[in-house]
N, CA, C and O atoms as CSV, one atom per row, in Angstrom:
chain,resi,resn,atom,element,x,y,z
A,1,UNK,N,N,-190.130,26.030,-80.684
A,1,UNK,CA,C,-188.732,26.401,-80.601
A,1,UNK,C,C,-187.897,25.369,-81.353
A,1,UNK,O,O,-188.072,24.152,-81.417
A,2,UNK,N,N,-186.826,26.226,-81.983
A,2,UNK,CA,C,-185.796,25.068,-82.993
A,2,UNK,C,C,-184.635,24.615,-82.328
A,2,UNK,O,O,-183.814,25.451,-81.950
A,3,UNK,N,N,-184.426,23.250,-82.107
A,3,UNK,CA,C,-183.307,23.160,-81.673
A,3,UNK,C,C,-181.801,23.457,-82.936
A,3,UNK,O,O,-181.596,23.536,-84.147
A,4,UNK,N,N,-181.142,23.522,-81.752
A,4,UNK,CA,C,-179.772,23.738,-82.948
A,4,UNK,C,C,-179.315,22.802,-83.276
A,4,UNK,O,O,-179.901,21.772,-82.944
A,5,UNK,N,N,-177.814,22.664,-84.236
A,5,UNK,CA,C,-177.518,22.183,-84.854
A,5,UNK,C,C,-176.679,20.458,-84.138
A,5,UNK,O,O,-176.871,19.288,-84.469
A,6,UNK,N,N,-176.018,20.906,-83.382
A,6,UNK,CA,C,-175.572,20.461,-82.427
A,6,UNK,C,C,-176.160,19.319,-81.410
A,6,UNK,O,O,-175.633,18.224,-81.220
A,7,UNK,N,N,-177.227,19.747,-80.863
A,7,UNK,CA,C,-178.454,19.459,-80.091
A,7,UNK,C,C,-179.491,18.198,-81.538
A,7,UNK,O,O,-180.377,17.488,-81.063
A,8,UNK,N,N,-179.289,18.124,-82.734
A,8,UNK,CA,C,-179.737,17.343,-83.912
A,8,UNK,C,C,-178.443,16.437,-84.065
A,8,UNK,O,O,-178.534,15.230,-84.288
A,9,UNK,N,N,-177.359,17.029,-83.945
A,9,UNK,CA,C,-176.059,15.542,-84.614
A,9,UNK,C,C,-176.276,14.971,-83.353
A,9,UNK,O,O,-176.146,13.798,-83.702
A,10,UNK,N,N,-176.483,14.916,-82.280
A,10,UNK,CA,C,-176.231,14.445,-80.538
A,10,UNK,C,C,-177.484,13.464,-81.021
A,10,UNK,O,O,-177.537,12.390,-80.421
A,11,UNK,N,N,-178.426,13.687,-81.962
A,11,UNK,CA,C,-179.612,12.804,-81.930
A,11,UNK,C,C,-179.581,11.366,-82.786
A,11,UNK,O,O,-180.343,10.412,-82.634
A,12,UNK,N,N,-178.503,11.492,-83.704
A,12,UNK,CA,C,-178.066,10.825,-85.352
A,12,UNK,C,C,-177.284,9.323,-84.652
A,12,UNK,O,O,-176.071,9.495,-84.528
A,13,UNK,N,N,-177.749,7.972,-84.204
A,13,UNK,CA,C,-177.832,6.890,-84.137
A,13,UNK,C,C,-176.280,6.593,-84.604
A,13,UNK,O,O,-176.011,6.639,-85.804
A,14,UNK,N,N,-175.214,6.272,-83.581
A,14,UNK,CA,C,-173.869,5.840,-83.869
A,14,UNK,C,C,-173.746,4.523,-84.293
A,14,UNK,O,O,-174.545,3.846,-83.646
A,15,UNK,N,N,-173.353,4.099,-84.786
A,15,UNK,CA,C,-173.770,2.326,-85.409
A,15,UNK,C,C,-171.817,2.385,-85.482
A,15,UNK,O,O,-171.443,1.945,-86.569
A,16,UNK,N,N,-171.003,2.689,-84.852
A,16,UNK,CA,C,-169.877,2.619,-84.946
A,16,UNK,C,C,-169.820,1.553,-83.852
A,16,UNK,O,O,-170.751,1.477,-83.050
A,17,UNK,N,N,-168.816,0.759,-83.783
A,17,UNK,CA,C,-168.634,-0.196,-82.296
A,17,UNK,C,C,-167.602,0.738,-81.454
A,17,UNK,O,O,-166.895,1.654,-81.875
A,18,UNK,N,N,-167.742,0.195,-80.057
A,18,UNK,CA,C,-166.942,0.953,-78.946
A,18,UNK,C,C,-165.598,1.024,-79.153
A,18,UNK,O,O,-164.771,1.624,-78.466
A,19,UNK,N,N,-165.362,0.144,-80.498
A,19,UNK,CA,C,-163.350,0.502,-80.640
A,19,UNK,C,C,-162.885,1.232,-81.598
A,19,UNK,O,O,-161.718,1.399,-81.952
A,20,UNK,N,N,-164.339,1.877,-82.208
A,20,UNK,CA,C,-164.517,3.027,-83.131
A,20,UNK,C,C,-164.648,4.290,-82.831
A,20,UNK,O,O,-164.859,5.198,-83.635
A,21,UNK,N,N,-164.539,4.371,-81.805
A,21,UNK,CA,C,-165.372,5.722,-80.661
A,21,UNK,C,C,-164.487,6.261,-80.225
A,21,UNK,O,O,-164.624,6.165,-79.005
A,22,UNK,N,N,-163.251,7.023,-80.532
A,22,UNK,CA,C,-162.804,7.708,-80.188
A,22,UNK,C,C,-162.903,9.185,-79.694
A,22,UNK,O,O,-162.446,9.814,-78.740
A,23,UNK,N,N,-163.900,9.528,-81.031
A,23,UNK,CA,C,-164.750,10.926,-80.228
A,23,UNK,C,C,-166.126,10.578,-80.623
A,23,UNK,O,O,-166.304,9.652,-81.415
A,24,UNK,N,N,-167.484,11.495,-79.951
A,24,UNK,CA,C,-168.019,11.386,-79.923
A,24,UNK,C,C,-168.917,11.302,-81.790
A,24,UNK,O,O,-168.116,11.584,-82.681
A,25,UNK,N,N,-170.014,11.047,-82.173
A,25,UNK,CA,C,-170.740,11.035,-83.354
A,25,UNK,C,C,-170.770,12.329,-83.532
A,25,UNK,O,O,-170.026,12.702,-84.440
A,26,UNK,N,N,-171.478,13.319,-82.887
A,26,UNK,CA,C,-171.807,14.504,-83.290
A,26,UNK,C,C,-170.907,15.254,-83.480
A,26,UNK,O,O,-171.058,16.188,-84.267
A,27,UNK,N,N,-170.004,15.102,-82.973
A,27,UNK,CA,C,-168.511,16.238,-83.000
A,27,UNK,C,C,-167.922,15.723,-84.440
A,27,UNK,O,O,-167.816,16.503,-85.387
A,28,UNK,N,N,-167.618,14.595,-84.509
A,28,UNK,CA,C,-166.826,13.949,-85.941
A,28,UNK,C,C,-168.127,14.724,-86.833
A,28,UNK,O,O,-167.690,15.716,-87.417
A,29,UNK,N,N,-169.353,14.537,-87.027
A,29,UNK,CA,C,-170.530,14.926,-88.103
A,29,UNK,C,C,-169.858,16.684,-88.217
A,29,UNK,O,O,-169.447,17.258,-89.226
A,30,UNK,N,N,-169.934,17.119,-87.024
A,30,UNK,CA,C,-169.972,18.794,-87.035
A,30,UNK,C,C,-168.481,18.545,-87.598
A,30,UNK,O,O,-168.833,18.771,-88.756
A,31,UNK,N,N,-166.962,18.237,-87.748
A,31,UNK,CA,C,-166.457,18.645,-88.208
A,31,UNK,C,C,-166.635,18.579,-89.888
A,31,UNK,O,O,-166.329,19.436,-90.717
A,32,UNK,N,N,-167.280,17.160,-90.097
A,32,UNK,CA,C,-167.022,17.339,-91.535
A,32,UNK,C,C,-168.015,18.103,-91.952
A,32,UNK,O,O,-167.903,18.306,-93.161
A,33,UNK,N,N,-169.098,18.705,-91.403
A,33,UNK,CA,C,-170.037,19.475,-92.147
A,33,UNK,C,C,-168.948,21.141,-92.022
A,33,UNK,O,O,-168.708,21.781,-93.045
A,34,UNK,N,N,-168.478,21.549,-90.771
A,34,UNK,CA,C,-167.853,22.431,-91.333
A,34,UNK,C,C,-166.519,22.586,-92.007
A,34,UNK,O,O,-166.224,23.735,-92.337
A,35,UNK,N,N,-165.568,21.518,-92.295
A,35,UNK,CA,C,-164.934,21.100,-93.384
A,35,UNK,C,C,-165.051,21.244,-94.956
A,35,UNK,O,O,-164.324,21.746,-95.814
A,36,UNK,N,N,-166.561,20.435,-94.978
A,36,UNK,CA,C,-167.360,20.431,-96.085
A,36,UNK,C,C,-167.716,22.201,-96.434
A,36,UNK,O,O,-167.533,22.708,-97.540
A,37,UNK,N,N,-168.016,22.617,-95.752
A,37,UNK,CA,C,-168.456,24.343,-95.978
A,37,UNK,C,C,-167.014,24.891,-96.321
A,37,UNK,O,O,-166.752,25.573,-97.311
A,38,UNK,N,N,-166.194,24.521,-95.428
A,38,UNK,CA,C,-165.131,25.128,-95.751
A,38,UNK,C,C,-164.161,24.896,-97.012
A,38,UNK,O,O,-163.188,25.580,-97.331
A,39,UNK,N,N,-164.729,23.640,-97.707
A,39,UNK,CA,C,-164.243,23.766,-99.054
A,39,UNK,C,C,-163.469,22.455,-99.387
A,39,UNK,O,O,-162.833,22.097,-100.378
A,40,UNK,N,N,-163.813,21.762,-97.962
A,40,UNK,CA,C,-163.136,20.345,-98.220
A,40,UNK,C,C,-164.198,19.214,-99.037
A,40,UNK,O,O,-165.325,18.807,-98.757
A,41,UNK,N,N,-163.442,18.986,-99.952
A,41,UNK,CA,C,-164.296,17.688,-100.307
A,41,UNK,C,C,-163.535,16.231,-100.756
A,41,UNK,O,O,-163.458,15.780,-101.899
A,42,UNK,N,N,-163.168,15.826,-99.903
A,42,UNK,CA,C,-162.222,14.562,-99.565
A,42,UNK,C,C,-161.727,14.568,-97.975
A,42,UNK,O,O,-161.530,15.436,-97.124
A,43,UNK,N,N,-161.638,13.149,-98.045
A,43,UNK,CA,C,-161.032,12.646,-96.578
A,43,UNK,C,C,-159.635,13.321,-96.425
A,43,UNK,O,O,-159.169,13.492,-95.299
A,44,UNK,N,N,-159.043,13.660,-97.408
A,44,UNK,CA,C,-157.305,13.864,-97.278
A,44,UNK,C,C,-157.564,15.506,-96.695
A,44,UNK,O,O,-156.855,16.116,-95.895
A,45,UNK,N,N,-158.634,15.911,-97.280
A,45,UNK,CA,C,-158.697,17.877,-96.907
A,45,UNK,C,C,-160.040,17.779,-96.084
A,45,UNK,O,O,-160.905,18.614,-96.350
A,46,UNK,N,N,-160.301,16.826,-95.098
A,46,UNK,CA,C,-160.993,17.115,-94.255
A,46,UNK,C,C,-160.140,17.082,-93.048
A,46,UNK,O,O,-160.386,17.792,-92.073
A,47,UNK,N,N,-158.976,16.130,-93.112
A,47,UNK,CA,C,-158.132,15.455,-92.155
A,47,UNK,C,C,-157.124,16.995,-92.152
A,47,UNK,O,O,-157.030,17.581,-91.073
A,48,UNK,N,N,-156.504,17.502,-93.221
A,48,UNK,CA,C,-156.057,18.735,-93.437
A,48,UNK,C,C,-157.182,19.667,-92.390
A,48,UNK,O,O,-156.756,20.338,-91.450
A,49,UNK,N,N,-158.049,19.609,-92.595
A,49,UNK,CA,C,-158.938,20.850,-91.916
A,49,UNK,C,C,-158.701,20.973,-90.460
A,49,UNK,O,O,-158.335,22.023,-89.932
A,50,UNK,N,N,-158.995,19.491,-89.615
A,50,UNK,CA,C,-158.925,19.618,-88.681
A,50,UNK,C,C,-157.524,19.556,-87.874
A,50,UNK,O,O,-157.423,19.873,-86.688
A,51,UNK,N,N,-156.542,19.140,-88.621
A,51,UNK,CA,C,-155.244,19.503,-88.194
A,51,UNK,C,C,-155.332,21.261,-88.002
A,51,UNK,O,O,-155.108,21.835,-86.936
A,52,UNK,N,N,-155.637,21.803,-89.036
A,52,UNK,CA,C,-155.301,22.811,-89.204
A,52,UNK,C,C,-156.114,24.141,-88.259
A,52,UNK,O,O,-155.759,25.310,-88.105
A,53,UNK,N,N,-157.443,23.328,-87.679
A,53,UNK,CA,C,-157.599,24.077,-86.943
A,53,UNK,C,C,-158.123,23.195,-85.424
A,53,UNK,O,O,-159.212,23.171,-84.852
A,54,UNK,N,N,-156.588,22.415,-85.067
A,54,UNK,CA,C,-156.963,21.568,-83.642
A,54,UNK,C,C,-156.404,22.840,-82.779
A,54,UNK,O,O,-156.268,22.458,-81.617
A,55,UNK,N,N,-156.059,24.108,-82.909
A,55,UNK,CA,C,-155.500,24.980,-81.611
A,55,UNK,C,C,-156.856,25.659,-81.700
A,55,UNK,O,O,-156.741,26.848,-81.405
A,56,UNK,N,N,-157.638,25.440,-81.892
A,56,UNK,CA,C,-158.849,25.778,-81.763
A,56,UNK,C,C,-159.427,25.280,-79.924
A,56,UNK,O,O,-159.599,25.772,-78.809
A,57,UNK,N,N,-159.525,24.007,-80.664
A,57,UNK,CA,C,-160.451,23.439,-79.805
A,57,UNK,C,C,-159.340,21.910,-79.131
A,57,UNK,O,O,-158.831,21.011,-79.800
A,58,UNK,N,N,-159.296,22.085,-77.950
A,58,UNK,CA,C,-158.325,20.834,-77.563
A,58,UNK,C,C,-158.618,19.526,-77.067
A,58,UNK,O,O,-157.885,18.764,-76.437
A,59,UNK,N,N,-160.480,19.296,-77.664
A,59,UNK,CA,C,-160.341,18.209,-78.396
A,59,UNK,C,C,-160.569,17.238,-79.055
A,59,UNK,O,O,-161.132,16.158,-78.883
A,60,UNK,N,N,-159.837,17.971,-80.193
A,60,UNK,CA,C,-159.438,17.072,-81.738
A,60,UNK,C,C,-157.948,17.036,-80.861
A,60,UNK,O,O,-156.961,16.481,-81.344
C-alpha cells in the first residue's frame, strides 16, 4: 500500500529551529508544491498564492 502525499512531507526532517516554526514542515512543503503546480515560480507568487487562497483553509 502507497502512502500519500501528505503522510511523505510529515516524514521530510525539519532542520528549521523552534523560532522558525510557525507552521508545521509539511504544510509549508504542500503549499509550495501546490503553488508551484499552480504556476508560481517565485517567493513573491507563492506568498500571492497563499494569500489568495487563505479562506480556504484557516490555517494559513
Amino acid at each position: 500500500m502507497t502512502a500519500g502525499l501528505i503522510e511523505e512531507l510529515k516524514k521530510v526532517r525539519d532542520f528549521r529551529t523552534k523560532k522558525g516554526q510557525r507552521h508545521p514542515l509539511w504544510f509549508v512543503l504542500l503549499l509550495v508544491i501546490m503553488g508551484t503546480m499552480s504556476g508560481c515560480l517565485g517567493t513573491g507568487w507563492l506568498g500571492d498564492f497563499v494569500k489568495r487562497h487563505k479562506q480556504s483553509d484557516n490555517r494559513l
